[in-house]
ChimeraX commands (.cxc) that place a marker at each C-alpha (Angstrom):
marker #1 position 43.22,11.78,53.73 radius 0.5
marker #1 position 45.47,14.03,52.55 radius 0.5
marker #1 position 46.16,12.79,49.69 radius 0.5
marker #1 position 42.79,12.54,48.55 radius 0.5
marker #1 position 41.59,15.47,49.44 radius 0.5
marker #1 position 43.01,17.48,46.07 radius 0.5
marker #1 position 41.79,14.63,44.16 radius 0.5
marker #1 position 38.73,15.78,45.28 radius 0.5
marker #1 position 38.51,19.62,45.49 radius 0.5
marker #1 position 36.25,21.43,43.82 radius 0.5
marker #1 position 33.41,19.20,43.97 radius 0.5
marker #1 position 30.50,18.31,46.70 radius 0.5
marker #1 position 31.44,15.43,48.66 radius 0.5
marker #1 position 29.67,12.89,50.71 radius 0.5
marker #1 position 31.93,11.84,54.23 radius 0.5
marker #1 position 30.53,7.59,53.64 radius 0.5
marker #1 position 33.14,6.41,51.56 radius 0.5
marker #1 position 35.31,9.74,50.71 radius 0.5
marker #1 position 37.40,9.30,47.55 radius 0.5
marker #1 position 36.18,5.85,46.70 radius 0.5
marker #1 position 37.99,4.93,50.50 radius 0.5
marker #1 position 36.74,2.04,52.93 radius 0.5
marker #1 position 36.47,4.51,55.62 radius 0.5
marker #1 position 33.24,5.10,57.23 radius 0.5
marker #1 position 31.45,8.39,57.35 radius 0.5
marker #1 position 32.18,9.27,61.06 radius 0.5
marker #1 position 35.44,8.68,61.00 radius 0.5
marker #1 position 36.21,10.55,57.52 radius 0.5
marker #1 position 34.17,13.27,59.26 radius 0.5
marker #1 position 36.79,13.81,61.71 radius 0.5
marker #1 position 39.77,13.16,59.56 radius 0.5
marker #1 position 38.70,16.26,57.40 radius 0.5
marker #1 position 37.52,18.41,60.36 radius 0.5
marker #1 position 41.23,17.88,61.48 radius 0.5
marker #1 position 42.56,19.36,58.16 radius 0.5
marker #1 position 40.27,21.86,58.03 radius 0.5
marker #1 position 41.12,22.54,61.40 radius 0.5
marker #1 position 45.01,22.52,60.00 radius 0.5
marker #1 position 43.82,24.57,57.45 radius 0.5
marker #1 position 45.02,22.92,54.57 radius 0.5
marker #1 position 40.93,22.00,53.43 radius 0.5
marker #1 position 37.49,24.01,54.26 radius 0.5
marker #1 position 34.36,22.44,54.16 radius 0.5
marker #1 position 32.31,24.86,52.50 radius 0.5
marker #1 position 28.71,24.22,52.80 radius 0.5
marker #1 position 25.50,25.61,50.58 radius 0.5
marker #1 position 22.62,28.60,51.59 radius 0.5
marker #1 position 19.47,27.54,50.55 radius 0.5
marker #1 position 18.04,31.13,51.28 radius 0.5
marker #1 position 18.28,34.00,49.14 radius 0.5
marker #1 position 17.64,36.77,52.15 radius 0.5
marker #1 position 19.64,37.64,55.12 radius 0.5
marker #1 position 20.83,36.08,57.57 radius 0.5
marker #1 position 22.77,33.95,55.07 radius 0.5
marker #1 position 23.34,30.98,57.07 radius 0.5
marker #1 position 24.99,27.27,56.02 radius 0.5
marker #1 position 22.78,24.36,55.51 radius 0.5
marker #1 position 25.08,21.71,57.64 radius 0.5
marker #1 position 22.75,19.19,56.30 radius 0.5
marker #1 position 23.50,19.67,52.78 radius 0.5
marker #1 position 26.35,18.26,50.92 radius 0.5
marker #1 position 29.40,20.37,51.30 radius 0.5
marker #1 position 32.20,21.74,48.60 radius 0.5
marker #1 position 35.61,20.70,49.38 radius 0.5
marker #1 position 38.40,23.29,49.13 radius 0.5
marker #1 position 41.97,22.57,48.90 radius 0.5
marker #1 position 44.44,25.12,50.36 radius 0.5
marker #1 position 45.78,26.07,47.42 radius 0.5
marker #1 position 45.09,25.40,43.70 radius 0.5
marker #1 position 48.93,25.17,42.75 radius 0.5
marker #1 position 48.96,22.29,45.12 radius 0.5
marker #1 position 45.93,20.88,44.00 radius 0.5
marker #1 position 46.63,20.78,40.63 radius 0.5
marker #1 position 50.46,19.40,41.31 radius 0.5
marker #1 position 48.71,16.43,43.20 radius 0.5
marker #1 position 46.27,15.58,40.17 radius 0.5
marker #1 position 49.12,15.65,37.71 radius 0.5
marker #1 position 47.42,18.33,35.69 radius 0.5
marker #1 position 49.53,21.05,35.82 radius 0.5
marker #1 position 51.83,20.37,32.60 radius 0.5
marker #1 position 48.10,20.50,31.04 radius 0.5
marker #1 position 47.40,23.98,32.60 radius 0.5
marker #1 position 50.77,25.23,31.58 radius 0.5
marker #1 position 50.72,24.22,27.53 radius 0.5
marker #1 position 47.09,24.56,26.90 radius 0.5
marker #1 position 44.71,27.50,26.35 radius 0.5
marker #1 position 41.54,26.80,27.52 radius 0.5
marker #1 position 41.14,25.88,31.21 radius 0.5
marker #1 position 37.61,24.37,30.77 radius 0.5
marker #1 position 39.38,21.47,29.11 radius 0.5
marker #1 position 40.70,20.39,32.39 radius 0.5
marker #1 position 39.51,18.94,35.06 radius 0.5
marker #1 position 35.99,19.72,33.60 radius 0.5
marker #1 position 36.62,23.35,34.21 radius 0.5
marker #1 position 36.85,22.62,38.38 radius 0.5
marker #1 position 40.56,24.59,38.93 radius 0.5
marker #1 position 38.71,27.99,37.26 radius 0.5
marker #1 position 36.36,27.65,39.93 radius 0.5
marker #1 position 38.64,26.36,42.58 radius 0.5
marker #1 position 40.82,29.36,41.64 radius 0.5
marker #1 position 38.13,31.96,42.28 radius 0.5
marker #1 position 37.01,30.11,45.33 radius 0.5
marker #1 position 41.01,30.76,46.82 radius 0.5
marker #1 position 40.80,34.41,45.93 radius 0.5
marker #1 position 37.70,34.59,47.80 radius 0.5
marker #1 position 38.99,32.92,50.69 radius 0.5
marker #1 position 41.95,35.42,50.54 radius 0.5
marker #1 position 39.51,38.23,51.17 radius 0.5
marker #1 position 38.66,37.03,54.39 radius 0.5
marker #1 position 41.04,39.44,56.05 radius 0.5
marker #1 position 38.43,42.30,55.30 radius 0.5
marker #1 position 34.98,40.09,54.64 radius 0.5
marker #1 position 34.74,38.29,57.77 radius 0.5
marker #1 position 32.91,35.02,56.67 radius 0.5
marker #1 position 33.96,32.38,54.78 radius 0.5
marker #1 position 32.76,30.77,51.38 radius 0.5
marker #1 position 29.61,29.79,50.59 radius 0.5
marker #1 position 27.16,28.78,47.44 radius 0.5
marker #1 position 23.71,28.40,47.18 radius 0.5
marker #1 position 21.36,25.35,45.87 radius 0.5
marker #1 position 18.10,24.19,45.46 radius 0.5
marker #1 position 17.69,21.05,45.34 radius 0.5
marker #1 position 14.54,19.36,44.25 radius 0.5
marker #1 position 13.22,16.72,42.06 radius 0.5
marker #1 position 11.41,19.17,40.12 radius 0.5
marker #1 position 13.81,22.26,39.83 radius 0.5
marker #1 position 17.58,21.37,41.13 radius 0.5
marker #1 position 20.00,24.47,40.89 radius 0.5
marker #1 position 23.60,25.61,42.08 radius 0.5
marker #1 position 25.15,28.73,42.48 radius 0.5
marker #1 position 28.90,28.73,42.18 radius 0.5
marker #1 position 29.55,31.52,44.83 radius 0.5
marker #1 position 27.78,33.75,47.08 radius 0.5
marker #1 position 29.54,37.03,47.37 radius 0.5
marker #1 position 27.95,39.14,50.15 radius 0.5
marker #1 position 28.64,42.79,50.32 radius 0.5
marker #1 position 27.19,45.31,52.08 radius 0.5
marker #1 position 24.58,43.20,53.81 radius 0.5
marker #1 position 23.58,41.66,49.87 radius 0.5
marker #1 position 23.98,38.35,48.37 radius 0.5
marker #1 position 25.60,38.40,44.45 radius 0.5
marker #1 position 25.33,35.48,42.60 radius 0.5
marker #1 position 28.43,34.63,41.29 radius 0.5
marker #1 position 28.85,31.86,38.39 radius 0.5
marker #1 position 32.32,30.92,37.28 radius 0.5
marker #1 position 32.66,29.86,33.39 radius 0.5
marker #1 position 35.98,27.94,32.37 radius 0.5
marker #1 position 35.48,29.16,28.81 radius 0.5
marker #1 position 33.84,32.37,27.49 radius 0.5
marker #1 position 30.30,30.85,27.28 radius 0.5
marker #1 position 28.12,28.42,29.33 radius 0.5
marker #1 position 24.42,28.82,30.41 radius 0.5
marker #1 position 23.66,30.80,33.42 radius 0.5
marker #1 position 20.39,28.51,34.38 radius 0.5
marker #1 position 20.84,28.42,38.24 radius 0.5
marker #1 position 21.94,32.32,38.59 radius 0.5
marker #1 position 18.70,32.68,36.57 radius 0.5
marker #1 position 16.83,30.91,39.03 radius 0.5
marker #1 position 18.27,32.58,41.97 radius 0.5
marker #1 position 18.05,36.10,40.85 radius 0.5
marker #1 position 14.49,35.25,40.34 radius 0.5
marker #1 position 13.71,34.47,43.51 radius 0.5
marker #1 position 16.07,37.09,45.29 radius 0.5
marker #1 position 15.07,39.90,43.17 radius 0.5
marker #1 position 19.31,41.12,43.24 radius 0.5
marker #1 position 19.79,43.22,40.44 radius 0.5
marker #1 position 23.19,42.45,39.74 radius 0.5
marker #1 position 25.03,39.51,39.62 radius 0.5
marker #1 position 29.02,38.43,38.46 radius 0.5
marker #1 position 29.85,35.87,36.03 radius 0.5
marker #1 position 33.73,35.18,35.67 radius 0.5
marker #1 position 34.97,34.38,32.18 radius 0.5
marker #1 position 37.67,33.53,30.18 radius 0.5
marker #1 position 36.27,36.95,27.99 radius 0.5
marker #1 position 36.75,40.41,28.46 radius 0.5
marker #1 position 34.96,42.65,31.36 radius 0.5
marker #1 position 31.66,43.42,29.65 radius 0.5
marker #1 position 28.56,44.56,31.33 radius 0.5
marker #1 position 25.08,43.56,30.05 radius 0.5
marker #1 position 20.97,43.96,30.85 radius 0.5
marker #1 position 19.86,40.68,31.06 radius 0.5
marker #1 position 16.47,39.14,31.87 radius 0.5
marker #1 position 16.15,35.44,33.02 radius 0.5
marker #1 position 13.33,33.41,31.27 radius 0.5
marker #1 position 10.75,35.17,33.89 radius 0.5
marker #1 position 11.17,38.37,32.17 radius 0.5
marker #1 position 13.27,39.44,35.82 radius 0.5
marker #1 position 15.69,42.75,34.52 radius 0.5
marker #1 position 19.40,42.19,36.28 radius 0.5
marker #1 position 22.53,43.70,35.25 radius 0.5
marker #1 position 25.37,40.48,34.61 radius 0.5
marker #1 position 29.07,41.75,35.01 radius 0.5
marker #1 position 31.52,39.87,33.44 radius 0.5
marker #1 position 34.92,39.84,34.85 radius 0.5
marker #1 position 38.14,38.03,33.37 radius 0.5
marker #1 position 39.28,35.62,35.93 radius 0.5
marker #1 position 41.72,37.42,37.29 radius 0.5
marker #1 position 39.62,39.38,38.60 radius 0.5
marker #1 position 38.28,37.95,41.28 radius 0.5
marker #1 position 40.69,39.35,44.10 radius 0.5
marker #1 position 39.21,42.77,43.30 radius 0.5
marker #1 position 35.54,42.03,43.28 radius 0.5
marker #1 position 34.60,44.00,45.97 radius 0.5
marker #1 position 36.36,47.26,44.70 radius 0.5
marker #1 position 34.47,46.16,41.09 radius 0.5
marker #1 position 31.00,46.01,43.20 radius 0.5
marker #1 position 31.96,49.73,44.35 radius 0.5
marker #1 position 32.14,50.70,41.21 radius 0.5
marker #1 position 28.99,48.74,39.72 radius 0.5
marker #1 position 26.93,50.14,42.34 radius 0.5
marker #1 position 28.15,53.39,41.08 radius 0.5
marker #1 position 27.26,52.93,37.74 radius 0.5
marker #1 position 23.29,52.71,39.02 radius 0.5
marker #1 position 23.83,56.12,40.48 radius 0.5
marker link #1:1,2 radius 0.2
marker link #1:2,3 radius 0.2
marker link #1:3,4 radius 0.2
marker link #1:4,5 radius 0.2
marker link #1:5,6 radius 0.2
marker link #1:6,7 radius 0.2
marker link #1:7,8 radius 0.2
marker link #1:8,9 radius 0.2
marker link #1:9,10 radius 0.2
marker link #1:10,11 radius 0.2
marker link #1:11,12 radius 0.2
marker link #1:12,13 radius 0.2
marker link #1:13,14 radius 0.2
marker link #1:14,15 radius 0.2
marker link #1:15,16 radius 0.2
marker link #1:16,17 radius 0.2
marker link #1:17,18 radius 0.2
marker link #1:18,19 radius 0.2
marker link #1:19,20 radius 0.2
marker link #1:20,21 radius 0.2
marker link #1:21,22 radius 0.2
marker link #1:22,23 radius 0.2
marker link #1:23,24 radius 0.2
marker link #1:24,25 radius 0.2
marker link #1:25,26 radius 0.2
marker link #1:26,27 radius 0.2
marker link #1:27,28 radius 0.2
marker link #1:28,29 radius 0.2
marker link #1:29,30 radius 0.2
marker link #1:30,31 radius 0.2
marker link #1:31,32 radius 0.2
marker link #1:32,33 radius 0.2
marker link #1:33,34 radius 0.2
marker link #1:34,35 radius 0.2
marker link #1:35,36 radius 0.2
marker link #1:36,37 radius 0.2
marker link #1:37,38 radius 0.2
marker link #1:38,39 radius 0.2
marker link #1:39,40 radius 0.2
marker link #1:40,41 radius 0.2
marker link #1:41,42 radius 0.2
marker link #1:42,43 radius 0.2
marker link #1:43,44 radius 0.2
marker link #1:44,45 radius 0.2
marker link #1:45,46 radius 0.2
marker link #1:46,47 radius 0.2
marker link #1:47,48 radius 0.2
marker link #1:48,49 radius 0.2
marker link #1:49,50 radius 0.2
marker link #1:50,51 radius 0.2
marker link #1:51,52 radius 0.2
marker link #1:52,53 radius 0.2
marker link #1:53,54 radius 0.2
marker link #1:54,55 radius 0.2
marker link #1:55,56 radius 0.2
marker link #1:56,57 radius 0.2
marker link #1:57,58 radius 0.2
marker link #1:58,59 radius 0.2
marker link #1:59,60 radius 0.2
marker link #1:60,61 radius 0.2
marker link #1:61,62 radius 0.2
marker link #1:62,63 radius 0.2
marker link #1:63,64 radius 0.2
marker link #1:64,65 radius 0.2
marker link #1:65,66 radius 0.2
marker link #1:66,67 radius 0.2
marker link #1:67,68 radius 0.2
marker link #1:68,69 radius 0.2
marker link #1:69,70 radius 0.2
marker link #1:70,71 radius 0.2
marker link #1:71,72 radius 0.2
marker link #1:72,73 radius 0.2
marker link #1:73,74 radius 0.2
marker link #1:74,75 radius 0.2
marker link #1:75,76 radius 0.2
marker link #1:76,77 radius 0.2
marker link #1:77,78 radius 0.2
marker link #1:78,79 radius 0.2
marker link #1:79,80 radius 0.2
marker link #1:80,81 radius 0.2
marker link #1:81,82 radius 0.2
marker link #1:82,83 radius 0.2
marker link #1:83,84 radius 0.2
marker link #1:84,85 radius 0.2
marker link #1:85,86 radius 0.2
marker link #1:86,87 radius 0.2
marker link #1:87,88 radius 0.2
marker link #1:88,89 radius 0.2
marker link #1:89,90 radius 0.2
marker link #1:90,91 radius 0.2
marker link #1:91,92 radius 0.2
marker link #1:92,93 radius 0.2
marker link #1:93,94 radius 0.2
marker link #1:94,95 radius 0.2
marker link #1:95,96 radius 0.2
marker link #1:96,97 radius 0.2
marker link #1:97,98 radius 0.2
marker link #1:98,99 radius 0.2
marker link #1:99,100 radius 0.2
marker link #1:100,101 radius 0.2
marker link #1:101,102 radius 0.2
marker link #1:102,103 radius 0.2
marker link #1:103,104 radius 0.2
marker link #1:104,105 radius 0.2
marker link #1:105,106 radius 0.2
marker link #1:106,107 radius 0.2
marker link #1:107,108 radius 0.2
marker link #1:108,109 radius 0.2
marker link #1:109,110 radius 0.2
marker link #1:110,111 radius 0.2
marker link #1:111,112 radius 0.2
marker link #1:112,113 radius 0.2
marker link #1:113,114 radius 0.2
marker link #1:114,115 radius 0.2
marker link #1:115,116 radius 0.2
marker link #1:116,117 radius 0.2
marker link #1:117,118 radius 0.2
marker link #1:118,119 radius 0.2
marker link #1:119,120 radius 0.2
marker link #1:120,121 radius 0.2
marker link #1:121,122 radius 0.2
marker link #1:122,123 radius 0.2
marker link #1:123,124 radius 0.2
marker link #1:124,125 radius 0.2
marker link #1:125,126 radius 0.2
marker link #1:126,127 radius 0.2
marker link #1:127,128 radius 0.2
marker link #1:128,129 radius 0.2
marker link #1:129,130 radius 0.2
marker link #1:130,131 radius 0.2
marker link #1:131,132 radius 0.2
marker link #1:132,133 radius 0.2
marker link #1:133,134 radius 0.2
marker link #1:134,135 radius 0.2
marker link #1:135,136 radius 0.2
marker link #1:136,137 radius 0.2
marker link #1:137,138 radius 0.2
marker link #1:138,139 radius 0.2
marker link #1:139,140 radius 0.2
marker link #1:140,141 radius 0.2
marker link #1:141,142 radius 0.2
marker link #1:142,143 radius 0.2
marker link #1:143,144 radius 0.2
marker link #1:144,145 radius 0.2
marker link #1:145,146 radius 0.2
marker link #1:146,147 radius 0.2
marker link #1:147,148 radius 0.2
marker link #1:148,149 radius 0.2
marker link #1:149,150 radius 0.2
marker link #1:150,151 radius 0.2
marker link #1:151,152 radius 0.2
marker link #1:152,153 radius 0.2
marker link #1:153,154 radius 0.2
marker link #1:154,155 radius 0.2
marker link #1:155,156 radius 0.2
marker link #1:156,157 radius 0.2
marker link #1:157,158 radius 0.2
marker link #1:158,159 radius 0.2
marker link #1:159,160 radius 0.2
marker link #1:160,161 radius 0.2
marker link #1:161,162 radius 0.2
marker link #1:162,163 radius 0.2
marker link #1:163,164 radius 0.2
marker link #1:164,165 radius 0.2
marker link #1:165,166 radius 0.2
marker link #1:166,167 radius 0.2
marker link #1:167,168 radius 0.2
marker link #1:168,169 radius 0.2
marker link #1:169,170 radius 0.2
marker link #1:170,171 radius 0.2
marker link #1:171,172 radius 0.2
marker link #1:172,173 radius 0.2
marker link #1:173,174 radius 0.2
marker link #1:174,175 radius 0.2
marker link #1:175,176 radius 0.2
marker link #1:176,177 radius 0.2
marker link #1:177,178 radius 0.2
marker link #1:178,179 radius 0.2
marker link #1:179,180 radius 0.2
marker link #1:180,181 radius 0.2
marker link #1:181,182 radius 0.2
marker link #1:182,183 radius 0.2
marker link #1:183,184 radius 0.2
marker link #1:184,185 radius 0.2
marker link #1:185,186 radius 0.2
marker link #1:186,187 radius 0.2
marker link #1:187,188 radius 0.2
marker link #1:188,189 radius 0.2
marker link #1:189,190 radius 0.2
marker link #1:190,191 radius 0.2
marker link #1:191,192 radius 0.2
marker link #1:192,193 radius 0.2
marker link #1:193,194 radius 0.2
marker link #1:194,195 radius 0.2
marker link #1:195,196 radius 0.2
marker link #1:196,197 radius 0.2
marker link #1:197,198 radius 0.2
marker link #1:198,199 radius 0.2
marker link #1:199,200 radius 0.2
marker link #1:200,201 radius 0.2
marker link #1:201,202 radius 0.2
marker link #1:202,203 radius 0.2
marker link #1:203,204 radius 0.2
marker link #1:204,205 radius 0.2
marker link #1:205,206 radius 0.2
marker link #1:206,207 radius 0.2
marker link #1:207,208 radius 0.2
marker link #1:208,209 radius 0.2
marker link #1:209,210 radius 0.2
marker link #1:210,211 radius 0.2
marker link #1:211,212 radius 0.2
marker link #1:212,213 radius 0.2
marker link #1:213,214 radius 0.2
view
């Protein structure tokens, strides 16, 4: 399983026939509890809230997370393409951007004490996904992660709708720029968008948005 597993990382899985295997979902459900228990994976799974307490849906389809993107993108023999190209969207249909930010969140954990999560809604009539859900200082940011400079934000849209959050973090391939924006429902947020490399600092850059409202 381990050598599926970055094959696989980034996305939402389901345990019933991981990675195109034979193996049946109980028994994949254990193998990747054991690396996760290893820590070499987590099993992140979606909110389907937008208030407090902000706890997993273990029902839901969970996002797979390698241990580290290097690693994951050495496995899927796509690094020489990370290396000589430009624009990261162009590989791996822009999963290792979010897969990066995902790692720098994890690295965080030493002073945010809980783990990764996203948020979707999942419907026939209105199906959304939130990349990341930051939480600081008791509140959930939406957090979307674009491989290139652009990409609709349909999904944060629909969550700061509902959440009412008046500030949420889109990371880029662009410069940090901070914008009023108002979703479709005429709903006033402020978007911050951060380079990528950003992302180890967001709580320090949440300080200092917060500061800005002041």
């Amino acid at each position: 399983m381990i050598s599926l597993a970055p094959l696989e990382a980034g996305k939402r899985i389901v345990f019933e026939k991981f990675g195109n295997s034979n193996v049946r979902s109980r028994e994949m459900t254990e193998a990747l509890r054991t690396l996760e228990r290893a820590l070499l994976i987590e099993l992140v799974f979606p909110i389907t809230t937008w208030e407090a307490p902000f706890v997993a849906n273990q029902r839901k389809r969970p996002r797979l997370q390698f241990l580290d993107t290097g690693l994951m993108n050495h496995a899927c023999n796509i690094t020489s393409h990370l290396l000589h190209g430009t624009d990261i969207s162009a590989v791996a249909e822009g999963r290792t951007a979010e897969h990066i930010v995902g790692q720098e969140f994890a690295a965080l954990n030493s002073t945010t004490p809980r783990g990764l999560c996203f948020w979707v809604r999942e419907s026939s009539q209105s199906a959304a996904e939130v990349d990341y859900i930051f939480v600081h200082n008791g509140q959930a940011v939406p957090v979307e992660v674009k491989a290139g400079a652009s990409g609709a934000l349909r999904s944060l849209h629909q969550f700061v709708d509902n959440s009412g959050c008046p500030l949420a973090i889109r990371f880029w391939q662009g410069p940090l720029k901070i914008e009023e924006q108002k979703t479709p429902a005429a709903t006033r947020f402020k978007l911050a968008n951060l380079p990528h490399y950003l992302a180890g600092c967001l709580p320090q850059y949440l300080d200092w948005l917060h500061c800005l409202k002041k």
